[in-house]
C-alpha positions as a LaTeX table, in Angstrom:
\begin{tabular}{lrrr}
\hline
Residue & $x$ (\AA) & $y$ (\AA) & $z$ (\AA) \\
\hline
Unk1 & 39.28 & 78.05 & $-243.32$ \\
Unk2 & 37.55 & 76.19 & $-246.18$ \\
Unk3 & 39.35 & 73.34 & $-248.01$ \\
Unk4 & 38.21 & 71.58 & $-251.16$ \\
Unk5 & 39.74 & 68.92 & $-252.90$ \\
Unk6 & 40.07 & 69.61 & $-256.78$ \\
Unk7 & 40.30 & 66.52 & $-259.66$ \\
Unk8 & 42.34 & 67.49 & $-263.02$ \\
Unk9 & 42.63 & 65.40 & $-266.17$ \\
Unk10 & 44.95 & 66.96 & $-268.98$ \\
Unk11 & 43.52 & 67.80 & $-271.79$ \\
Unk12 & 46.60 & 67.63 & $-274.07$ \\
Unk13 & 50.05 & 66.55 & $-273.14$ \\
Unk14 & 51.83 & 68.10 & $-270.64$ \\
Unk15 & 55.61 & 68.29 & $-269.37$ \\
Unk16 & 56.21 & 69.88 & $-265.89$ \\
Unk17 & 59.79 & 70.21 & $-266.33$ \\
Unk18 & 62.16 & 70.96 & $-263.11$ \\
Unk19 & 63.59 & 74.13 & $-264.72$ \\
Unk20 & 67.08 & 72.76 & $-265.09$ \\
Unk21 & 69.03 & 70.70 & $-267.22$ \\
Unk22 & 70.96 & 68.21 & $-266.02$ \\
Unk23 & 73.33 & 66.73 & $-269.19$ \\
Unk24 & 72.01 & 66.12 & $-272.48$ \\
Unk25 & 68.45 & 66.30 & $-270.82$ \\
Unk26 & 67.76 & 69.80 & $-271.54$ \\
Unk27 & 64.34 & 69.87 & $-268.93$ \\
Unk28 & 63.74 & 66.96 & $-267.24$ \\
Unk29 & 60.56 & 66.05 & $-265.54$ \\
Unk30 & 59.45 & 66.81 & $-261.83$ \\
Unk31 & 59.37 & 63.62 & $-259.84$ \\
Unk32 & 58.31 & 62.98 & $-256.41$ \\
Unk33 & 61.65 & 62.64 & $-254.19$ \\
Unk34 & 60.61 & 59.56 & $-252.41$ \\
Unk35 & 58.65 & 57.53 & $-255.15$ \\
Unk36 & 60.42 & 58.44 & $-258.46$ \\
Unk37 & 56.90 & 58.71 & $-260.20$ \\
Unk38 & 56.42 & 62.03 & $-262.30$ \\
Unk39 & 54.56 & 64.90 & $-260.50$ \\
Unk40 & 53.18 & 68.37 & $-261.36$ \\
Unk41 & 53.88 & 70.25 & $-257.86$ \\
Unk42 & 51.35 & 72.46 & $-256.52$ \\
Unk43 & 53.39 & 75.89 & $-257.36$ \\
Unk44 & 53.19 & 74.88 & $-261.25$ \\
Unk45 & 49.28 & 74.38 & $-261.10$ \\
Unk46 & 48.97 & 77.69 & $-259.05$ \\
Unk47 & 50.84 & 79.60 & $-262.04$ \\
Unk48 & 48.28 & 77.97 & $-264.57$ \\
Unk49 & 45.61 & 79.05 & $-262.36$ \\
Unk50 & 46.68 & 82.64 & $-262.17$ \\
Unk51 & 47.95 & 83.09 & $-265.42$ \\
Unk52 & 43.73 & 81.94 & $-266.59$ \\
Unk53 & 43.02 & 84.22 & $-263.93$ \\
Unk54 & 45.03 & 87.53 & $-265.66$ \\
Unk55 & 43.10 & 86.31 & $-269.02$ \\
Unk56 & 39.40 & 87.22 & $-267.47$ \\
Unk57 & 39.26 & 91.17 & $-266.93$ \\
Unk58 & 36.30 & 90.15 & $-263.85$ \\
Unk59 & 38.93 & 88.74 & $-261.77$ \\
Unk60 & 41.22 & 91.42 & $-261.48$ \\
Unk61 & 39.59 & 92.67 & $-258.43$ \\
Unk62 & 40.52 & 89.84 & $-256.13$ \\
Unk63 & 43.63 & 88.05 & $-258.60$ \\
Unk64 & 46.31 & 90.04 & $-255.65$ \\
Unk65 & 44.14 & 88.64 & $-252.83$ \\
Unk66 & 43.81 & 84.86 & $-254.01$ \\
Unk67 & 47.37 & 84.52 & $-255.84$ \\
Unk68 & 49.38 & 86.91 & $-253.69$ \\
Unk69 & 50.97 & 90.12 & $-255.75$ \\
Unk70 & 53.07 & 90.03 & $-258.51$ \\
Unk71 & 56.76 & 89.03 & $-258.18$ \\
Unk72 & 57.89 & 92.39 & $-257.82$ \\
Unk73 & 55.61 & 93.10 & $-254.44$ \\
Unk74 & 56.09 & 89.45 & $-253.29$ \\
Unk75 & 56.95 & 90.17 & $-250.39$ \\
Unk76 & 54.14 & 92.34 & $-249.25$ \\
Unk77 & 51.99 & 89.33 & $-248.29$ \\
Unk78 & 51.06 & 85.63 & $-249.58$ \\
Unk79 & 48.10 & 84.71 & $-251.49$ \\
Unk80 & 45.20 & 83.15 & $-249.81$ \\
Unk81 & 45.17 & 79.79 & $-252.18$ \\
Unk82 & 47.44 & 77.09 & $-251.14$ \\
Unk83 & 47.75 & 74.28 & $-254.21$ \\
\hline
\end{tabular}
């Protein structure tokens, strides 16, 4: 198994939002349960990954094997990359 660590700066502002409102916050921000301090969980960096992935027609080849299959056929087997 081959592990690599991978560095990312942000280009432009970003907001990894927990997917639910909670009051008059309509998406608040994904924080780390036992710090507080704002996070962008693995599983939202994977998406971003795959979704460049879809945009270059050479990668459609091995996109299933990397990223798993679509959500429809999720539960044929997991991807090989682990963010």
């Amino acid at each position: 198994m081959q592990q690599e660590l991978l560095g990312l700066i942000a280009e432009t502002q970003i907001h990894a939002g927990t997917g639910r409102a909670t009051g008059v916050i309509d998406l608040p921000i994904m924080r780390e349960a036992h710090t507080g301090w704002p996070c962008v969980f693995g599983s939202a960096v994977k998406g971003a990954l795959r979704c460049a992935a879809e945009q270059t027609p050479a990668t459609r080849s091995w996109l299933a094997d990397v990223f798993g299959p679509d959500t429809k056929n999720a539960s044929d087997h997991a991807g090989a990359l682990a963010v």
